[in-house]
N, C-alpha and C positions, 0 to 999 in steps of 0.2 A: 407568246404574249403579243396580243395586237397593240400596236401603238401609232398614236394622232399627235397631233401640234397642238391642237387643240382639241379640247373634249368641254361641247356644251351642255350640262346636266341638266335636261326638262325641255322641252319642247313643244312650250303654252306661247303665250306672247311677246315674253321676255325674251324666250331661248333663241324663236327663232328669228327674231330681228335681229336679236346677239351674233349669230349666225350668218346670217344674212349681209352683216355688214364685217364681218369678220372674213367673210368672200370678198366682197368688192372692191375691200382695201387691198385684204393681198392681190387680186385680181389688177387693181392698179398701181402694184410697184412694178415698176419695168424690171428685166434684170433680176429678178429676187426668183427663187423655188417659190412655185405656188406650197404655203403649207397645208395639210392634210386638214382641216374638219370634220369632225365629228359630231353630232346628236346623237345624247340616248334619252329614251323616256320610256318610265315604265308600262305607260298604258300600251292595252289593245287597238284601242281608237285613238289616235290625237285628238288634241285641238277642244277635249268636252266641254272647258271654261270658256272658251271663245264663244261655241254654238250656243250655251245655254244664256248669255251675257245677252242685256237687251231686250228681255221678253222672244230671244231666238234671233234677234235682229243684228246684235251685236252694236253697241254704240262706242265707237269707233273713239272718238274724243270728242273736246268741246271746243267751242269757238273762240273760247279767252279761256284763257288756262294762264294761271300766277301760282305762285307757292302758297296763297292765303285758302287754297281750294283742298287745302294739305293736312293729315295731323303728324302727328309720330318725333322725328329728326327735327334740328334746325331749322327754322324760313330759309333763310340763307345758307345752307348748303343746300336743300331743295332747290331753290332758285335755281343755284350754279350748275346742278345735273337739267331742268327742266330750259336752262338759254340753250342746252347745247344742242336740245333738236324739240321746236318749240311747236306748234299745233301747227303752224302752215306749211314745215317740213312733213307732217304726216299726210295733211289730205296728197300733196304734191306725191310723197311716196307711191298713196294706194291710187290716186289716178296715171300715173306711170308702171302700176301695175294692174291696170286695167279695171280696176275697182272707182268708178264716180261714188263721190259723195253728196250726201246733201245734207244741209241747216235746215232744222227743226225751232219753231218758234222759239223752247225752251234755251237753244241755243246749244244743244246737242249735235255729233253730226253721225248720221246711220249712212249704208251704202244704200245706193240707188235700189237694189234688190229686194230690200227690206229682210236679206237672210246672211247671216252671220256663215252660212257655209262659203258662201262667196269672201269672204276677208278671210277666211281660216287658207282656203287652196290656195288665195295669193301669195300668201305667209309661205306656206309650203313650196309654193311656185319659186316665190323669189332667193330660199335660202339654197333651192336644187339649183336652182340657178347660175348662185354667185361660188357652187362648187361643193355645198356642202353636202354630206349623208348623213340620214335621217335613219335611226335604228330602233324599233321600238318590237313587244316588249322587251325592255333591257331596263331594269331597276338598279339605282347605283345604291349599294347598301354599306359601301363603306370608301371612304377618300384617305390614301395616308402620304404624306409629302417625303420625296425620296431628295437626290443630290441633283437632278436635272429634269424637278418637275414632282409630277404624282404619278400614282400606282389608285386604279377605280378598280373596284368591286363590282361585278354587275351578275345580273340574271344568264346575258350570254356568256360570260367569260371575262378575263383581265381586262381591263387598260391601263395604258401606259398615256401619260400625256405632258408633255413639256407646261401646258397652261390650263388651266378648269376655269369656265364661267359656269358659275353657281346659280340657275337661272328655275330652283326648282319650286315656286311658290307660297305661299305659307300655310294656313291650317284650312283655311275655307272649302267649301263644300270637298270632302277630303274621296269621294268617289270620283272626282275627277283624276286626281292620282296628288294634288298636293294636299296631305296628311301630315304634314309635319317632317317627315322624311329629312328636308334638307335644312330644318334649322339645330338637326341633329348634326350631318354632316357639316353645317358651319362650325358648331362647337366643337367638334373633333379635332378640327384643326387650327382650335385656339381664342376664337371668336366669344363673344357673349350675346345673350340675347336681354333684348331690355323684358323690363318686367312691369305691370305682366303682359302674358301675353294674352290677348282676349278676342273675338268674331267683332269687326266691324261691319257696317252696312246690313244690320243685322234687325226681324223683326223681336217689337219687346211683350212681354209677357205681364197680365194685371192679374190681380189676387181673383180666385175663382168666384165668379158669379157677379164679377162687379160689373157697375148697370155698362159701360161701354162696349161691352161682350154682347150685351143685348143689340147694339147696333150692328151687328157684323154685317157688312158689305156695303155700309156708309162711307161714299168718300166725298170731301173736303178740304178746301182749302186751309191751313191753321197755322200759327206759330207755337214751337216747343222751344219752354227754356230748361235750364240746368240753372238750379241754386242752391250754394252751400250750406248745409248745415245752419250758418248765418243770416242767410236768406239774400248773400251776394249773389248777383247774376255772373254766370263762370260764361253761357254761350247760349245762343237760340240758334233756331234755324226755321228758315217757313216754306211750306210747300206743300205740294199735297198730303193729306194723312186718310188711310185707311180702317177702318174700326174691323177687326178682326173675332172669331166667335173665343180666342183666347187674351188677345191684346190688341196691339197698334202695329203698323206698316205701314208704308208708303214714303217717299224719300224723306220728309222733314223727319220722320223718328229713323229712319235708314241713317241720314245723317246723323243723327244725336246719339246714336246709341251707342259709338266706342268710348264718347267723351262718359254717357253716365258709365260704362261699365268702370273703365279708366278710374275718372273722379272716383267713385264710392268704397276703391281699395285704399285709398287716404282718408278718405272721409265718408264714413258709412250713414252718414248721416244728408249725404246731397238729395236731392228730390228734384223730380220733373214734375212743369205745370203745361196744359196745354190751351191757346189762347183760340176759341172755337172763331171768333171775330177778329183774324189780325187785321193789326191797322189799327184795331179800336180799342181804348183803354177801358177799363173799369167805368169811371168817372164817363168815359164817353157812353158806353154803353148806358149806365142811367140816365144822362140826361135824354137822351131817345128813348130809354121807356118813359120817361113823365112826360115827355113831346108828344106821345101815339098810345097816352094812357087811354081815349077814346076809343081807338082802335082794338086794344088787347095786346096784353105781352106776346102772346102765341103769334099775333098778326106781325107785329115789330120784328121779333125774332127773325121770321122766314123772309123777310125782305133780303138776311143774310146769311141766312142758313136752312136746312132742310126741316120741312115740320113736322117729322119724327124723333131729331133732336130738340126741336126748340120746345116740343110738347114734356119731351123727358126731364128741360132743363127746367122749365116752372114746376114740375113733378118736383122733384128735388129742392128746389128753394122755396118749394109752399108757395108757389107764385100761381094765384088763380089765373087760366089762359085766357080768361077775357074780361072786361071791367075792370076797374080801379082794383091798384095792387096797393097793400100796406107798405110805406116806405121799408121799413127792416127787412122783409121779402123780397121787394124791387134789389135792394142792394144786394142781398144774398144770391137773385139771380143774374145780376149784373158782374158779380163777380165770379158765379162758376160759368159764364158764360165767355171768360176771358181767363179765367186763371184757374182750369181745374185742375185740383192735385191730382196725379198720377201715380197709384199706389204700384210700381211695378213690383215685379217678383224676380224677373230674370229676364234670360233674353232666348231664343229660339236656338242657339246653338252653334257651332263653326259649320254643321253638317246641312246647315241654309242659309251663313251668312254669308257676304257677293265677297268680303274681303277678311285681311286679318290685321290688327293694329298691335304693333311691335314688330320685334326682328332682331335685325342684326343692324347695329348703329351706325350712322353714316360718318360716325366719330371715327369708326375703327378702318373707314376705305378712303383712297384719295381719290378726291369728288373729279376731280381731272381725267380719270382715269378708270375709276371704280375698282381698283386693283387694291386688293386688301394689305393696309397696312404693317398686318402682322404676318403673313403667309406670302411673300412674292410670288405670283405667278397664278395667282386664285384670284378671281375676279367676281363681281355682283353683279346681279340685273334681277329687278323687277320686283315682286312681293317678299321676297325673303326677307328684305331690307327694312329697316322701321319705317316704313313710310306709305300710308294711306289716305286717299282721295275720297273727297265727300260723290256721293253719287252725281253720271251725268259724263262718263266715260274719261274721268281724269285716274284713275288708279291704272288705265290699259293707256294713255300718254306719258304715266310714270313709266309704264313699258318698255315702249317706243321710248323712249331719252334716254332711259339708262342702260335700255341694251343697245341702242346706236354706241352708247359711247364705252360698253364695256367691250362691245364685240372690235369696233375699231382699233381700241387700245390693247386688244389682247392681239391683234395682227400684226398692229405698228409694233409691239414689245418683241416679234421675233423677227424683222426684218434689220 
């Protein structure tokens, strides 16, 4: 029976920051046995979330990062994990491990490199570094807690381990190796998962042959809202939007799409509308068509949008594209022009969406610590947890903060 001090489960961003600082702490107690760390991960390859994250770039975090960037858990327990190692502890980390960063207008930050393989070997680097091994494939297939710690299942053989950080992902794109695996292994050892559990960051899917499929490879600036059943507004988001040959993409519906999935299991009845003009209301948008009714709707339109859409959008509201429009028309296109329904059908799937929304509750770990409530000695880090980030590299600074602070506290806990 091999046996570690620690055994960190996964070896994506969470793990090995987890790791990572789970060396340096013990590494800086004077006087104390350095104790043993361990990583396993089932993959062949490490690191496939990282490389693929970014368009290959890897977008590292963002420049302002708050809890309101968040869905899943509490503000305020997010908060408390996200003070304890805040965005200007990361860039400081990766340019002290050799990795410069730079700020993107959007307010994102990529390495200098422009390649996500560069921030994957750092990771790698700095966890070999602070002492720790790296074992892969080795798939942990089952966790059972004994009298001085856990007993792991793996691909290679037993372990034995005084402490587990649980750092193995949640359901999203599941050929990277986080499949669900470890929100099994949470529940074994007494945890729950909230409900439900659904792909965030995910593209959405519109009833076959509706006319925005006709646009495919349209991108655009827009706002997408969410409104209940009632016609309350629950949340928007704006940003770029994609028209795809099946639905929408691009961050604004990247962002909105755990909130409809989420919403429509309470209420099947929520709807997305998407604003082709944000910034401009209904009301606004007509009075600029009776403003440049000399000009043509077609003309009006393209001052703010593309005129394959603006030609589609009088298509549809009976709005002749040039000359005088009938008021009832003008309106009709003044409103699909800022609030068209969105008939979605679904969403693309966990096996392409960037994250997962639900987990294991941040109810059931102490935020201090991340050390599970109900299992002494089992610790959290990174997507397992309910807790997901709107696009723009805040789900990979949930990373980084909660494995800073699980890995530390799993060190400090044996000293």
């Amino acid at each position: 029976m091999e046996t570690t001090d620690i055994l960190v489960v996964g070896a994506g961003a969470a793990g090995l920051f987890a790791a990572t600082w789970a060396g340096r702490v013990a590494q800086a107690a004077a006087g104390e046995a350095r104790p043993r760390i361990l990583v396993v991960d089932g993959a062949r390859k490490l690191g496939a979330k990282i490389l693929v994250a970014g368009g290959g770039r890897c977008n590292v975090t963002h420049h302002v990062v708050s809890e309101a960037d968040y869905a899943g858990s509490s503000p305020a327990a997010i908060r408390k994990v996200l003070r304890r190692f805040p965005a200007a502890d990361t860039i400081r980390f990766f340019e002290e491990a050799g990795v410069a960063l730079k700020q993107e207008d959007t307010g994102k930050l990529f390495p200098v490199t422009d390649s996500a393989r560069t921030v994957l070997e750092a990771l790698i680097a700095e966890a070999t570094r602070a002492g720790a091994e790296i074992r892969h494939p080795a798939r942990v297939t089952e966790i059972s807690p004994g009298e001085d710690g856990f007993t792991a299942t793996t691909d290679a053989g037993p372990i034995e381990a005084r402490r587990v950080i649980l750092c193995t992902g949640g359901k999203s794109l599941p050929k990277s190796g986080s499949d669900g695996g470890g929100f099994m292994l949470a529940t074994s050892l007494g945890h729950s998962l909230t409900e439900p559990l659904v792909p965030a960051l995910v593209p959405l899917a519109l009833a076959t042959g509706h006319w925005v499929t006709g646009l495919s490879g349209l991108t655009l600036p827009t706002t997408v809202t969410l409104a209940s059943a009632t016609g309350k507004r629950l949340v928007s988001f704006s940003g770029s939007t994609l028209c795809t040959h099946v639905g929408l993409s691009g961050p604004a519906i990247l962002d909105i799409s755990r909130h409809w999935l989420i919403a429509r299991h309470a209420d099947p009845g929520v709807a997305l509308a998407i604003n082709w003009l944000p910034g401009v209301s209904t009301d606004d948008c007509d009075r600029l068509l009776v403003e440049g009714q000399r000009r043509g709707a077609v003309a009006v339109l393209r001052d703010m949008i593309p005129d394959r859409l603006a030609r589609t959008l009088c298509e549809l509201a009976g709005a002749p594209p040039t000359g005088d429009v009938p008021r009832d028309a003008r309106r009709r296109l003044a409103t699909l022009a800022t609030a068209t329904p969105l008939p979605v059908t679904g969403d693309r799937g966990f096996a392409v969406a960037e994250a997962t929304a639900g987990g294991v509750p941040l109810a059931e770990v102490r935020l201090e610590t991340m050390e599970s409530r109900i299992r002494p000695g089992l610790f959290f880090a990174g997507e397992v947890l309910d807790v997901d980030g709107r696009i723009g590299g805040f789900n990979f600074q949930w990373a980084w903060a909660s494995g800073f602070v699980a890995g530390s506290a799993a060190a400090n806990r044996g000293a």
